[in-house]
GUPA-406089 format. One record per residue (C-alpha): residue in three letters; residue number from 1; x, y, z. Coordinates in steps of 0.25 Angstrom, whole numbers, plus 2048, in hexadecimal, padded with zeros to 3 digits. Example, Ala and Ser with C-alpha at 12.3 -4.5 7.8 and 13.67 -1.06 7.14 Angstrom:
PT, ALA, 1, 831, 7EE, 81F
PT, SER, 2, 837, 7FC, 81D
This chain:
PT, UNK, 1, 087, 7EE, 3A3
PT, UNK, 2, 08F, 7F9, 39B
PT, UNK, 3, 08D, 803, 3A9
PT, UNK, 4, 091, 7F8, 3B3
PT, UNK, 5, 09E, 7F5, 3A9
PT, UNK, 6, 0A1, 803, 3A7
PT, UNK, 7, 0A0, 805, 3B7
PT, UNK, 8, 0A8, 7F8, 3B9
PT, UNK, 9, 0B4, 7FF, 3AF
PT, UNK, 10, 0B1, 80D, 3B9
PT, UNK, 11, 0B5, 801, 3C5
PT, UNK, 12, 0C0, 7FB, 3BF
PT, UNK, 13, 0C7, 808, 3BA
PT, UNK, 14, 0C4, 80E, 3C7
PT, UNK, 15, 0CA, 802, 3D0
PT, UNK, 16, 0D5, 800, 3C6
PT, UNK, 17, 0E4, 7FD, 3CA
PT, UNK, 18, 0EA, 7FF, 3BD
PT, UNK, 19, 0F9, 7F8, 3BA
PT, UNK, 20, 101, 7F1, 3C5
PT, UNK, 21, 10D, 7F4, 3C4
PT, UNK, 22, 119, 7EA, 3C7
PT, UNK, 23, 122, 7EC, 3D6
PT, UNK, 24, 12B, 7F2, 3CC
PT, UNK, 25, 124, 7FC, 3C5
PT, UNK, 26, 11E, 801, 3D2
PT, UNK, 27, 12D, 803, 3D7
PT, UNK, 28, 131, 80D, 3C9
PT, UNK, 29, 13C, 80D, 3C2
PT, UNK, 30, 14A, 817, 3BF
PT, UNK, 31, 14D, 816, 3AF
PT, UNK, 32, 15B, 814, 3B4
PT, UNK, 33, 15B, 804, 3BC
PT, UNK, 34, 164, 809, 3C5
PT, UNK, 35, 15C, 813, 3CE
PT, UNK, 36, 151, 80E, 3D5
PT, UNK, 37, 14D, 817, 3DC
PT, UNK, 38, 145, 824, 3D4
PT, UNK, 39, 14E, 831, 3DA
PT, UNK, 40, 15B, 82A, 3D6
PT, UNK, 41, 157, 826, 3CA
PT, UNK, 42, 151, 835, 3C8
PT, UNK, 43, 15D, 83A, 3CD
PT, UNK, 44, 165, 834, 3C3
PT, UNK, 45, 15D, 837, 3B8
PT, UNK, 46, 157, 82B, 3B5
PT, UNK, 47, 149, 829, 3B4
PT, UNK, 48, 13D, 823, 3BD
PT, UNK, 49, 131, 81E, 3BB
PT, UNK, 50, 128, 81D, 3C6
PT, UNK, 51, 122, 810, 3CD
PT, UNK, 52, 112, 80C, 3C7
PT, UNK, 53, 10A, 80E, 3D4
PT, UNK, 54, 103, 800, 3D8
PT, UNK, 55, 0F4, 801, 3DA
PT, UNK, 56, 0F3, 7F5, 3E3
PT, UNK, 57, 0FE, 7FC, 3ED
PT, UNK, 58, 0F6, 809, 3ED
PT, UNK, 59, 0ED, 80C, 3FB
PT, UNK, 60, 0E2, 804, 3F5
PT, UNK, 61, 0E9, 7F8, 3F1
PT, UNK, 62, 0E2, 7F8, 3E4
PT, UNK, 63, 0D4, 7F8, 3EA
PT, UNK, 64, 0C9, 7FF, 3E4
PT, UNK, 65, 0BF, 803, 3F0
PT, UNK, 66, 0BF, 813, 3ED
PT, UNK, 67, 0B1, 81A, 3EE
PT, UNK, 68, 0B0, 81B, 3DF
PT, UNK, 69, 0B4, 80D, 3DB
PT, UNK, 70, 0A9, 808, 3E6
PT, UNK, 71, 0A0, 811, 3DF
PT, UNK, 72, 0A5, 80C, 3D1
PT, UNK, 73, 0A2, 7FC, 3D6
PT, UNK, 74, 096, 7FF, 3DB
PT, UNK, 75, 08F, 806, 3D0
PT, UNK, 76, 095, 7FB, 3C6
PT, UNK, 77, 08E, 7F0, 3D0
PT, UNK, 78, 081, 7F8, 3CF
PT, UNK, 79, 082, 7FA, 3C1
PT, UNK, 80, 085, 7EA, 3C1
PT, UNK, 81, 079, 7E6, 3C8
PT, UNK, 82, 06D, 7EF, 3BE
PT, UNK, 83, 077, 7E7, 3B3
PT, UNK, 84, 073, 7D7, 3BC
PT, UNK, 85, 066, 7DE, 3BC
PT, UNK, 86, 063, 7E0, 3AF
PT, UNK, 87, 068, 7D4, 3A9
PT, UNK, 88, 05E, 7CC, 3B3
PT, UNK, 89, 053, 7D6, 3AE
PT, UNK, 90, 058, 7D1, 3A0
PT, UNK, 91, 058, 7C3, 3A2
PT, UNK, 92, 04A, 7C4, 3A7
PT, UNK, 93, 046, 7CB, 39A
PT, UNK, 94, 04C, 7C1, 392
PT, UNK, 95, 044, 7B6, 39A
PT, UNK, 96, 037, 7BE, 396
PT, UNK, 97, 03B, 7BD, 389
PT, UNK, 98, 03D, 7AF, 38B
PT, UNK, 99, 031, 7AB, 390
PT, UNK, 100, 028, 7B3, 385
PT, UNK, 101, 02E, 7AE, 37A
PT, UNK, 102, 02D, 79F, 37F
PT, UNK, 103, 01E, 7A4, 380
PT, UNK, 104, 01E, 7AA, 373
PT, UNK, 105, 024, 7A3, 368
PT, UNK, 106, 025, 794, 36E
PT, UNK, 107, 017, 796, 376
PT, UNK, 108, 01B, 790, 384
PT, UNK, 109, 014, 795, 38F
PT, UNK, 110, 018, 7A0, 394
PT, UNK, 111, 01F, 7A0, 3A1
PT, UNK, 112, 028, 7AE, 3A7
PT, UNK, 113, 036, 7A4, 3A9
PT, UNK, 114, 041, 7AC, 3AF
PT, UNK, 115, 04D, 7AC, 3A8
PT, UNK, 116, 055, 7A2, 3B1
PT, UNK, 117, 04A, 797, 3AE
PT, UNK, 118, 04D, 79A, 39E
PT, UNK, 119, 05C, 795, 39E
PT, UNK, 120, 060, 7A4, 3A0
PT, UNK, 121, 066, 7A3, 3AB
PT, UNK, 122, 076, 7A0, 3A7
PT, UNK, 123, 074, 7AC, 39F
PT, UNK, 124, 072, 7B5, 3AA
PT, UNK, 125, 07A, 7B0, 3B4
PT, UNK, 126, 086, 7B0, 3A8
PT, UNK, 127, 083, 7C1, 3A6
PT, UNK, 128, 07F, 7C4, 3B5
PT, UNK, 129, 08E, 7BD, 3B7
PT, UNK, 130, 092, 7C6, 3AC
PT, UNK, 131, 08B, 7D2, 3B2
PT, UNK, 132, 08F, 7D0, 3BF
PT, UNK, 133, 09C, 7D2, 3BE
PT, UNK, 134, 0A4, 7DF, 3C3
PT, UNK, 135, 0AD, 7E5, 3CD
PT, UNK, 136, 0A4, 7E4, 3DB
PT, UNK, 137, 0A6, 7F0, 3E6
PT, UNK, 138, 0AD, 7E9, 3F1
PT, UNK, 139, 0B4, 7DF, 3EB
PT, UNK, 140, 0C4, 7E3, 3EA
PT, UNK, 141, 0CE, 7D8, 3E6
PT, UNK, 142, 0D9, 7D7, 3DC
PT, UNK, 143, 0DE, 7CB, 3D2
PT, UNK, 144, 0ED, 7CA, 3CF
PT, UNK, 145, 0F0, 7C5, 3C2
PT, UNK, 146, 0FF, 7BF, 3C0
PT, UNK, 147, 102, 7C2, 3B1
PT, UNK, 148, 10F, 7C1, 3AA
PT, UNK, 149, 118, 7C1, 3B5
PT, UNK, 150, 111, 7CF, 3BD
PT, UNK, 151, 103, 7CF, 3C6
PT, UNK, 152, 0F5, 7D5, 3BF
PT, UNK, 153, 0EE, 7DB, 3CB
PT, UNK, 154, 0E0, 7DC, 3C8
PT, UNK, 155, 0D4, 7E3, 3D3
PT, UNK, 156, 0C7, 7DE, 3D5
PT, UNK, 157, 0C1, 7E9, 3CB
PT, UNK, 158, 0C8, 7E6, 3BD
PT, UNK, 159, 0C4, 7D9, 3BF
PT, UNK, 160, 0B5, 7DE, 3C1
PT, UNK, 161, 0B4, 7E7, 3B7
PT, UNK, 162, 0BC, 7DD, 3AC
PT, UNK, 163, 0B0, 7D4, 3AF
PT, UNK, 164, 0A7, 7DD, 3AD
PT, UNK, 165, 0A9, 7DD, 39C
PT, UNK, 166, 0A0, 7D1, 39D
PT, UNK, 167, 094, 7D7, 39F
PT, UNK, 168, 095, 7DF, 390
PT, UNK, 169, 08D, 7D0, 38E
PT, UNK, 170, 082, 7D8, 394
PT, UNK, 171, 082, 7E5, 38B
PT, UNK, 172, 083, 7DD, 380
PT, UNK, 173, 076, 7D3, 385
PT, UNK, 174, 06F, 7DF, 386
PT, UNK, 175, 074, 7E5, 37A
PT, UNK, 176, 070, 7D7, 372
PT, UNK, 177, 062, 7DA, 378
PT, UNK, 178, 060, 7E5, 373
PT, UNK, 179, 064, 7E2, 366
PT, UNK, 180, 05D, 7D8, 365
PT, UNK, 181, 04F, 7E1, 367
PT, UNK, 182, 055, 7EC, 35D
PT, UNK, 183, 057, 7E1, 351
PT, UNK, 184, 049, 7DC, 351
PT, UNK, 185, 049, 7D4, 345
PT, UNK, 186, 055, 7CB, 349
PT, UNK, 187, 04D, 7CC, 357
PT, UNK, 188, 041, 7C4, 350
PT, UNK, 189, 049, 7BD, 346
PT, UNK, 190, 050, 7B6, 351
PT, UNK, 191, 043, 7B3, 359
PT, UNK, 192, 03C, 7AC, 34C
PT, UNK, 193, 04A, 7A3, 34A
PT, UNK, 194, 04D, 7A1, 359
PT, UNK, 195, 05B, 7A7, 356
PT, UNK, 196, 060, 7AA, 364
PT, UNK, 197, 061, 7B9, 367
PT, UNK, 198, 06F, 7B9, 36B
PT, UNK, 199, 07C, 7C1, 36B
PT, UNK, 200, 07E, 7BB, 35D
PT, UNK, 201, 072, 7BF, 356
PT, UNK, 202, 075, 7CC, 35D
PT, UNK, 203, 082, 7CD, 358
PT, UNK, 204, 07E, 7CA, 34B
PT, UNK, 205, 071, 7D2, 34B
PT, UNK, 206, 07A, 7E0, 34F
PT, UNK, 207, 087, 7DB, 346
PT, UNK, 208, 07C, 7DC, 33A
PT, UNK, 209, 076, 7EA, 33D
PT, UNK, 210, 084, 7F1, 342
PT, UNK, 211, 090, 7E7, 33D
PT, UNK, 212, 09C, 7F2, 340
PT, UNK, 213, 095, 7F8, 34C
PT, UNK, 214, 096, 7EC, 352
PT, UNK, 215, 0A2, 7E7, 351
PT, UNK, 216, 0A8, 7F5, 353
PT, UNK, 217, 0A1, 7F7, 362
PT, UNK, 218, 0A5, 7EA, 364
PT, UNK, 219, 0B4, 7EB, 361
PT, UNK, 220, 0B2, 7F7, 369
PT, UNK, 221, 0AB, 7F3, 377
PT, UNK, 222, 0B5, 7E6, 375
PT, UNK, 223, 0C0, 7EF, 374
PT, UNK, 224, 0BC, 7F8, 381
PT, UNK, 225, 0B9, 7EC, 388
PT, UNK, 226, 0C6, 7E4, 387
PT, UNK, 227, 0CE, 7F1, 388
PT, UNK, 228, 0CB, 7F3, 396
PT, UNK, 229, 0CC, 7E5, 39B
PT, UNK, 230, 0D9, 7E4, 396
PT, UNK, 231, 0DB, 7F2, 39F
PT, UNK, 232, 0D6, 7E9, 3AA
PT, UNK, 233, 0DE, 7DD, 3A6
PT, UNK, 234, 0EB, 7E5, 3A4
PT, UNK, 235, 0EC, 7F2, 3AA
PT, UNK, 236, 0F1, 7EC, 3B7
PT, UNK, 237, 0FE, 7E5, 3B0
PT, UNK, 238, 100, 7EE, 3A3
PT, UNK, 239, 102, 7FD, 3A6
PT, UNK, 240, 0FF, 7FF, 397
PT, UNK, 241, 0F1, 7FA, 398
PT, UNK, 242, 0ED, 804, 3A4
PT, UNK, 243, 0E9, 80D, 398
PT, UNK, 244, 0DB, 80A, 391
PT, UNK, 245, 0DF, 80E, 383
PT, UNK, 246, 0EB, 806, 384
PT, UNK, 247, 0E0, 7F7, 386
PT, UNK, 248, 0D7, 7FD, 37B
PT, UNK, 249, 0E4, 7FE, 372
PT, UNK, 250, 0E7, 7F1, 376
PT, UNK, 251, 0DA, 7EA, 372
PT, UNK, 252, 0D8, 7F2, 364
PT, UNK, 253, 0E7, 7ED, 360
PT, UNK, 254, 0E3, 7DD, 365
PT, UNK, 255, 0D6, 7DF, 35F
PT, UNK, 256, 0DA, 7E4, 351
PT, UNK, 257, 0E7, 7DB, 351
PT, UNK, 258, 0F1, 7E5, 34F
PT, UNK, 259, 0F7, 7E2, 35D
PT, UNK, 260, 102, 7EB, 35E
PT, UNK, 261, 107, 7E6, 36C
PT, UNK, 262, 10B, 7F5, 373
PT, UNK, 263, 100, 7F0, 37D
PT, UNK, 264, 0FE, 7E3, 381
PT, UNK, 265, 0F7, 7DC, 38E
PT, UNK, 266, 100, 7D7, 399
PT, UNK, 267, 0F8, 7CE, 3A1
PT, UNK, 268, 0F2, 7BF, 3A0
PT, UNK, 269, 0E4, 7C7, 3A4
């Protein structure tokens, strides 16, 4: 899961088109009003600033069909479908599970039910949906946004990769998995008392042993996480936000409250 994500970032930065810039900032501008054009206004001794290049005007029209971006999609779609696999393979193992403890401890015959025929189905669909999810090879199109009065242009593979934070629900189902076979008194303790062996006695199990680690990585991933999907989100209307460190700064100042509003999100996205 963590592979295909870090692949789907490769696409997306790879593909990216970066800040749009209005009809007027593509023309550039003389210091001085009066001078239009950039050798008069030079020549008088005023200063230019040059026009932002439009990505969506270049040879390409803002498509991503290089060879390596090609490559890029189709390793994350390869890496996407070990990651279907394996949750399948997962399900199956918890079904296993299933069907010996119904054996076991409430002495029902025993019968090797697949996991659909155990009500775990909506479960899978819900985190192959979740898993699914990234930027396909061959599928190009673009999603204009009007926002406060200027259009958002967005490509095929922000889009993909954005969606792709849903599956961190996978690492952590794993993650909860194995944590559940490292604490193995709370493993048994839960079994005797029917507790459900969910993300909450997870949560509770890991925030017992290692009570700051925790909420420091998670602080941490959070913090990475909505960093770059406001990169996504904004990059394409807020020049300022073309920069990573200045999303990451963004979120710290929000999360902590201090809000000193030097940078500050443009779109309704």
């Amino acid at each position: 899961a963590l592979l295909g994500l870090a692949s789907g970032i490769a696409v997306n930065e790879w593909c990216w088109l970066g800040y749009i810039p209005t009809p007027e900032e593509e023309q550039g501008y003389c210091s001085e009003p009066t001078y239009s054009s950039k050798s008069s206004c030079q020549g008088e001794g005023f200063f230019y600033t040059d026009g932002i290049p439009n990505p969506m005007k270049g040879e390409d029209g803002g498509v991503c069909g290089d060879g390596l971006g090609l490559f890029f999609k189709g390793f994350t779609t390869f890496i996407t479908a070990i990651l279907l696999i394996a949750v399948f393979h997962l399900y199956e193992v918890v079904a296993i599970e299933l069907n010996m403890r119904n054996h076991l401890e409430y002495h029902k015959p025993y019968f090797n039910l697949p996991f659909w025929e155990l009500g775990l189905l909506p479960g899978f669909i819900g985190e192959f949906f979740a898993c699914v999810l990234h930027p396909v090879p061959g599928v190009v199109f673009f999603i204009n946004v009007e926002a406060r009065g200027r259009l958002s242009v967005y490509n095929f593979e922000s889009w993909g990769t954005a969606l792709m934070f849903v599956r961190m629900y996978s690492v952590w189902r794993y993650f909860r998995e194995w944590l559940f076979t490292r604490y193995t008194s709370k493993h048994f303790a839960s079994r005797m008392n029917d507790v459900p062996m969910d993300s909450k006695l997870a949560l509770k199990a890991i925030l017992e042993d290692k009570p700051f680690e925790t909420i420091f990585l998670a602080f941490l991933v959070m913090t990475l996480m909505l960093a770059y999907l406001v990169r996504i989100c904004e990059s394409p209307v807020n020049i300022e936000h073309i920069y990573f460190w200045n999303q990451l700064w963004l979120i710290v100042v929000t999360a902590t409250s201090t809000g000193y509003g030097d940078i500050y999100p443009l779109s309704h996205v």
